[in-house]
One Martini backbone bead per residue (centre of mass of N, CA, C, O) as a GRO file, in nm:
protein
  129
    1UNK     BB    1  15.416 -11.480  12.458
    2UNK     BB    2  15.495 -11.561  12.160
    3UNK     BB    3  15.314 -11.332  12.019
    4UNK     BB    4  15.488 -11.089  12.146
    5UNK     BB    5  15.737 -11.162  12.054
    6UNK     BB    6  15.649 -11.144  11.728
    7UNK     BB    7  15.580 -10.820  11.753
    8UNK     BB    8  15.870 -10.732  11.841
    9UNK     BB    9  15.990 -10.817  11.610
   10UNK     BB   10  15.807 -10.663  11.389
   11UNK     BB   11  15.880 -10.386  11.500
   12UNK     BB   12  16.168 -10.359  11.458
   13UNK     BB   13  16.168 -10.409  11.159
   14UNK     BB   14  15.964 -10.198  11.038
   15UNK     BB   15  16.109  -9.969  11.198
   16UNK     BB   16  16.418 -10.032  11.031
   17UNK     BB   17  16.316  -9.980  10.773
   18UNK     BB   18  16.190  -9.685  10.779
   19UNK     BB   19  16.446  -9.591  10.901
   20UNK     BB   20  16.640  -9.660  10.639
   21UNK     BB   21  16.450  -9.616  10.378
   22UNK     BB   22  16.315  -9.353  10.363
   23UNK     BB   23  16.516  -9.124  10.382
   24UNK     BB   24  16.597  -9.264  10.054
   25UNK     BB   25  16.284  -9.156   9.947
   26UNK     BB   26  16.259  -8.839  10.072
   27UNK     BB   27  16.187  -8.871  10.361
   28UNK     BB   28  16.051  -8.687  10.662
   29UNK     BB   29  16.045  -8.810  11.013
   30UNK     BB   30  15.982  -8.838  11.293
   31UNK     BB   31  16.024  -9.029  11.526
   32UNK     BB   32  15.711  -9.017  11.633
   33UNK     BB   33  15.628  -9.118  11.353
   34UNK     BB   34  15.774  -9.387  11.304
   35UNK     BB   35  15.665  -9.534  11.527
   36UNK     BB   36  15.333  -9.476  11.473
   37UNK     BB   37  15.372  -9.633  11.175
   38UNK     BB   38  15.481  -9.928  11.284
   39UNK     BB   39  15.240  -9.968  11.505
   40UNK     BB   40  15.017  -9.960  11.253
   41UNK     BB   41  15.170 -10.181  11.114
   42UNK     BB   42  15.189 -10.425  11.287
   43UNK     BB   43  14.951 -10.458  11.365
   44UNK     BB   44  14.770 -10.508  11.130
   45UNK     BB   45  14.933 -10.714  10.981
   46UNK     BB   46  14.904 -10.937  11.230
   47UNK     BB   47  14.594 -10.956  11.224
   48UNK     BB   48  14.543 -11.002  10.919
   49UNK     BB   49  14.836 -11.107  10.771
   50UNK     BB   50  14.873 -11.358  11.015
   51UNK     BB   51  14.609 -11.463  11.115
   52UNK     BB   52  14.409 -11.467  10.847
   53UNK     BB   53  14.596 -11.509  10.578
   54UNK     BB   54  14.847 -11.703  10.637
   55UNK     BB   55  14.651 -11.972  10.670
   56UNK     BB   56  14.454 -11.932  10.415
   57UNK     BB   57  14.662 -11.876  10.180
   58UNK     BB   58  14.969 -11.802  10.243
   59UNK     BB   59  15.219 -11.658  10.175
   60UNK     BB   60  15.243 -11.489   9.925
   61UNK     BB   61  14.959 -11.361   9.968
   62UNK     BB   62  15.009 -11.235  10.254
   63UNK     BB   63  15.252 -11.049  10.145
   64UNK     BB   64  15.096 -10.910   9.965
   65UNK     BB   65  14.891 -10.787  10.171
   66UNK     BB   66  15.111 -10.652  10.344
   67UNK     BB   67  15.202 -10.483  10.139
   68UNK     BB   68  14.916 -10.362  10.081
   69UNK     BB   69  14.882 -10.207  10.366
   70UNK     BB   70  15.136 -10.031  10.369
   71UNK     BB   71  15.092  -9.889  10.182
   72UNK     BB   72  14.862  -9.730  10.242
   73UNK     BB   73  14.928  -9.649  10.525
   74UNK     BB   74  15.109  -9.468  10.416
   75UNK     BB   75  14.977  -9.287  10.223
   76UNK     BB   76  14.748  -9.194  10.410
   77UNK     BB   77  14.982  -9.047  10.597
   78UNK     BB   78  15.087  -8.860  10.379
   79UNK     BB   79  14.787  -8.722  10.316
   80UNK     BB   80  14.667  -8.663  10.633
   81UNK     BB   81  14.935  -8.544  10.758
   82UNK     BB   82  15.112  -8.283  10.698
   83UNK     BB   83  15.372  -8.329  10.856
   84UNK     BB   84  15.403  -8.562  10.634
   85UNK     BB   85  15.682  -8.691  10.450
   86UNK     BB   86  15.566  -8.866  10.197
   87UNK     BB   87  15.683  -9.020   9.916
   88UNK     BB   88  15.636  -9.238   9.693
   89UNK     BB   89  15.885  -9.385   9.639
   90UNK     BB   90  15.935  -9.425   9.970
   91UNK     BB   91  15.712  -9.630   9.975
   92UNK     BB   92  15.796  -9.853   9.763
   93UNK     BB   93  16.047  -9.913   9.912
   94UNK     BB   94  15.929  -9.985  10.198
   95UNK     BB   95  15.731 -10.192  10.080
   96UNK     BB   96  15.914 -10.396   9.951
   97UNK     BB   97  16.072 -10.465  10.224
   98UNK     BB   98  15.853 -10.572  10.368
   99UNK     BB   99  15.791 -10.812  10.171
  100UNK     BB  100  16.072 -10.955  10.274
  101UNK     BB  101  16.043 -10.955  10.545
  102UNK     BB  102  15.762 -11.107  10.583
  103UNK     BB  103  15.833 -11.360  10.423
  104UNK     BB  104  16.052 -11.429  10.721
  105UNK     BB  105  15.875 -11.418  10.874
  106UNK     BB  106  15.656 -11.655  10.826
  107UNK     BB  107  15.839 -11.857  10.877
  108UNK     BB  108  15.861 -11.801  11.172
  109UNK     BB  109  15.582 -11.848  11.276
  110UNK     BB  110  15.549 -12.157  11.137
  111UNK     BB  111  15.778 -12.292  11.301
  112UNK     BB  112  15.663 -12.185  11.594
  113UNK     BB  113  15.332 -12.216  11.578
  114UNK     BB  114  15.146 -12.008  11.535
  115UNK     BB  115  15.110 -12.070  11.256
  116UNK     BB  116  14.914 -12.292  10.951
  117UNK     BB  117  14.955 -12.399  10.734
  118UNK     BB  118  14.776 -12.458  10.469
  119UNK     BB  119  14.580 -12.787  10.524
  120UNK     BB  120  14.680 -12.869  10.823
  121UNK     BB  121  14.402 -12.890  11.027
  122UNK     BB  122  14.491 -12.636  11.230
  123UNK     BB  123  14.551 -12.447  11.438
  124UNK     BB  124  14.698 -12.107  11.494
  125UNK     BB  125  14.746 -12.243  11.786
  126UNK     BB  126  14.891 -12.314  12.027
  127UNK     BB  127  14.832 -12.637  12.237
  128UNK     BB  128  14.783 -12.837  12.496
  129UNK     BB  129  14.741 -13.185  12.543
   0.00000   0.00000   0.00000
């Protein structure tokens, strides 16, 4: 359960910034395409980036990870997708904002016991002993 809350609350902040930050960057697209890239980036980035890179390397590379999948992921779908009006700029600047972003997730994660900072020889999951 309490990683369905942090997934919720990753996709709200993810959201939250695409929604506030693209239209900033010159970029245009609809709810229905805001939400559908909200969703593949929280999904990616929570399993890649929080459940695999951030355990085994720290917060900074995991960070630096998430936002190199972030833009990735927006880029793929600014060329791949002609409907989607993404252009560079509004990409780099909402990549930014998701690595300050992913930054204070990454600490609430390490906080509630989901994911185990680097060399603590802990599993990644809560466990009741």
């Amino acid at each position: 359960m309490e990683h369905g809350t942090a997934l919720l609350i990753k996709f709200a902040a993810i959201t939250a910034v695409l929604y506030l930050v693209l239209p900033v960057g010159g970029a245009a697209l609809t709810m229905g395409q805001l939400l559908t890239l909200s969703l593949v980036l929280t999904v990616v980035a929570y399993v890649l980036g929080d459940r695999m890179i951030l355990p085994a390397a720290g917060n900074a590379v995991a960070v630096l990870a998430d936002g190199l999948l972030a833009f990735l992921i927006l880029w793929l779908a600014g060329t791949m997708v002609a409907a989607m009006d993404l252009r560079f700029g509004a990409i780099v600047l909402a990549t930014s904002v998701i690595g300050v972003v992913e930054f204070f997730f990454h600490r609430y994660l390490i906080s509630r016991g989901l994911v185990q900072p680097p060399g603590s020889g802990q599993s990644s999951d809560r466990r009741e002993a």
